[in-house]
ZAMAR-118950 format. One line per 3 residues: number of its first residue (from 1); for each residue x, y, z of C-alpha. Coordinates in Angstrom, 1 decimal. Layout:
residues N
NUM) X,Y,Z | ...
This chain:
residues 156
1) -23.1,12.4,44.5 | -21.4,9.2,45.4 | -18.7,9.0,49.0
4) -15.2,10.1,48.7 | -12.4,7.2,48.4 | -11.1,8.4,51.7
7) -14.6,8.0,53.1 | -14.9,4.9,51.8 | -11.3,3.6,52.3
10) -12.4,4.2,56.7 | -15.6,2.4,56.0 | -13.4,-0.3,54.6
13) -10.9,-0.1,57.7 | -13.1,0.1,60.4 | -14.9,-3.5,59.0
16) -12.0,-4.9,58.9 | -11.2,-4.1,62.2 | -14.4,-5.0,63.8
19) -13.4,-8.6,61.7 | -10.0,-8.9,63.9 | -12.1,-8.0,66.8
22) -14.9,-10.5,66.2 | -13.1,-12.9,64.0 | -16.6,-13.1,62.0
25) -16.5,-11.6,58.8 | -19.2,-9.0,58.5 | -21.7,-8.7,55.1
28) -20.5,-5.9,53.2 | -22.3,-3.6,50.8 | -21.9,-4.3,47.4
31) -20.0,-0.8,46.7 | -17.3,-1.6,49.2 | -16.7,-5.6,47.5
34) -15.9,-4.0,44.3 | -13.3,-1.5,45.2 | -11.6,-4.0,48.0
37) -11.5,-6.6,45.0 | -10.0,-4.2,42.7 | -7.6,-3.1,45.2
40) -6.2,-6.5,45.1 | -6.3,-7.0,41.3 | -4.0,-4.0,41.5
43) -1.5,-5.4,43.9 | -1.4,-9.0,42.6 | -0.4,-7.5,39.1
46) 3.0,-7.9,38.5 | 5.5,-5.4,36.6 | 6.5,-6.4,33.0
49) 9.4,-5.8,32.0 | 9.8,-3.7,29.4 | 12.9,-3.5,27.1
52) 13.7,0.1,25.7 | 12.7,0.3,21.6 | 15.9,1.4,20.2
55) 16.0,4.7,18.2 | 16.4,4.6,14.2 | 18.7,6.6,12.8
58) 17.4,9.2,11.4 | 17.5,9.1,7.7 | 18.9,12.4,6.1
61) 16.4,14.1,4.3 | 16.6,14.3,0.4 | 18.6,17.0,-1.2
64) 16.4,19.8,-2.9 | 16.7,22.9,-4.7 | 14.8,25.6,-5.3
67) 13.9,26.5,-9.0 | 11.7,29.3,-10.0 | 8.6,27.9,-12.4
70) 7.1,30.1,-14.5 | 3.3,29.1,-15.5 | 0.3,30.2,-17.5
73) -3.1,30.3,-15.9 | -3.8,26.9,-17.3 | -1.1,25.8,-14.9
76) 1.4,24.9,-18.3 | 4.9,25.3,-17.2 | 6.6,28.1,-19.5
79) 10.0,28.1,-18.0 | 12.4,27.5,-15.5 | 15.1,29.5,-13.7
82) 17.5,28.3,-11.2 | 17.3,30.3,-7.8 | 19.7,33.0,-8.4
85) 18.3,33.7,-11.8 | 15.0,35.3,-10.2 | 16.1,38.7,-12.2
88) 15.8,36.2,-16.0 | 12.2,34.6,-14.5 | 11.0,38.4,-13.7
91) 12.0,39.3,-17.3 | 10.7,36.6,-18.9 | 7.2,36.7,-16.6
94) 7.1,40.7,-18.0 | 7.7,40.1,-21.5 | 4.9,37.8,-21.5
97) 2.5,40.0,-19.5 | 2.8,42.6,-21.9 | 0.9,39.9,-24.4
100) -1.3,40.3,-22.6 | -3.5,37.5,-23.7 | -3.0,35.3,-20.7
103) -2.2,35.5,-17.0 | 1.7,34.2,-15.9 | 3.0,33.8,-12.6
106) 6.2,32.8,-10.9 | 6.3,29.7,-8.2 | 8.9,28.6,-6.5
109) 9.6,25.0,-6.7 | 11.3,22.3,-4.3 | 13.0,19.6,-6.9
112) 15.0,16.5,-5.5 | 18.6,15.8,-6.1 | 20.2,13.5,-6.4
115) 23.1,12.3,-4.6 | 25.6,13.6,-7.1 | 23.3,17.1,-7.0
118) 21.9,16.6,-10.3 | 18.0,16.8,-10.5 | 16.1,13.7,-10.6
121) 13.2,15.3,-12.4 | 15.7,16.6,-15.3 | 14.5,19.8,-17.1
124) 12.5,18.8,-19.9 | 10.9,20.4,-23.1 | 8.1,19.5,-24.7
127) 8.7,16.1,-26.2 | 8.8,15.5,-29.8 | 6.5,13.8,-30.8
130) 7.1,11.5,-34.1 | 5.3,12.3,-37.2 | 3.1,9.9,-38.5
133) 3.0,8.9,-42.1 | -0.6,10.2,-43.7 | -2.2,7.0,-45.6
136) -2.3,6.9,-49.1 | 1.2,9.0,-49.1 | 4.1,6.1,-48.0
139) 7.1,5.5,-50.0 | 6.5,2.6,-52.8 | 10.2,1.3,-51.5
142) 9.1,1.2,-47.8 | 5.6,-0.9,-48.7 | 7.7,-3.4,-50.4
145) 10.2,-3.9,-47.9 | 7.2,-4.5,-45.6 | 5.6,-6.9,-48.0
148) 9.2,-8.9,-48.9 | 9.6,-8.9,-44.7 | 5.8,-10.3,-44.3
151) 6.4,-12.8,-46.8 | 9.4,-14.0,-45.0 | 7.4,-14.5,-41.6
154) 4.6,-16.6,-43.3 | 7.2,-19.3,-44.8 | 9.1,-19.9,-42.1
């Protein structure tokens, strides 16, 4: 185990000491050079100056509410209660227990407002999805007005 700083510190005063005595500077051990010269790099370093990061205001957290979700076991949402209706979502979550085909269970949910209070993420059905016309089966009228419209786009 190496010498103590305050051992080393008196080696360091006692040589320069006998220096002032002698006026001669004395060799010194290669140990002792490298803590007087980073003794000095210490003191020659200056203080920055620092300037004080101003504090953001804090931005207000977005407005939520809590919803109760109702969901099968394939994680399909099958309804949703506001907070206070817990007593509808228990109903509704027994009623479709007693199925009992699938497994239901109730989550509470987090949803963002908006500033007005409204939901962001309005409460949405399933959407309707638009009925596509089996080939073979359109209306004679519609095919012509298609044609007439086709026509029209190739002379011009």
């Amino acid at each position: 185990m190496g010498k103590s700083r305050l051992s080393k510190r008196r080696e360091v005063e006692a040589a320069e000491a006998a220096e002032k005595k002698t006026g001669k500077k004395k060799k010194k051990t290669t140990k002792t050079t490298k803590t007087t010269k980073t003794t000095k790099k210490k003191a020659t370093k200056k203080k920055s100056t620092t300037t004080r990061a101003r504090k953001k205001k804090a931005d207000t957290p977005a407005r939520r509410r809590i919803v109760w979700v109702l969901y099968s076991s394939t994680m399909r949402e099958e309804g949703r209660y506001l907070y206070h209706e817990r007593d509808k979502a228990e109903e509704k979550l027994q009623a479709l227990l007693a199925k009992g085909k699938r497994r239901y269970f109730l989550q509470p949910i987090k949803e963002p407002l908006d500033a007005e209070g409204n939901p962001m993420v309005p409460d949405e059905e399933e959407p309707v999805k638009p009925v596509k016309p089996v080939a073979g089966t359109a209306e004679p009228a519609a095919e012509a007005d298609t044609a007439e419209a086709a026509e029209a786009e190739t002379e011009e």
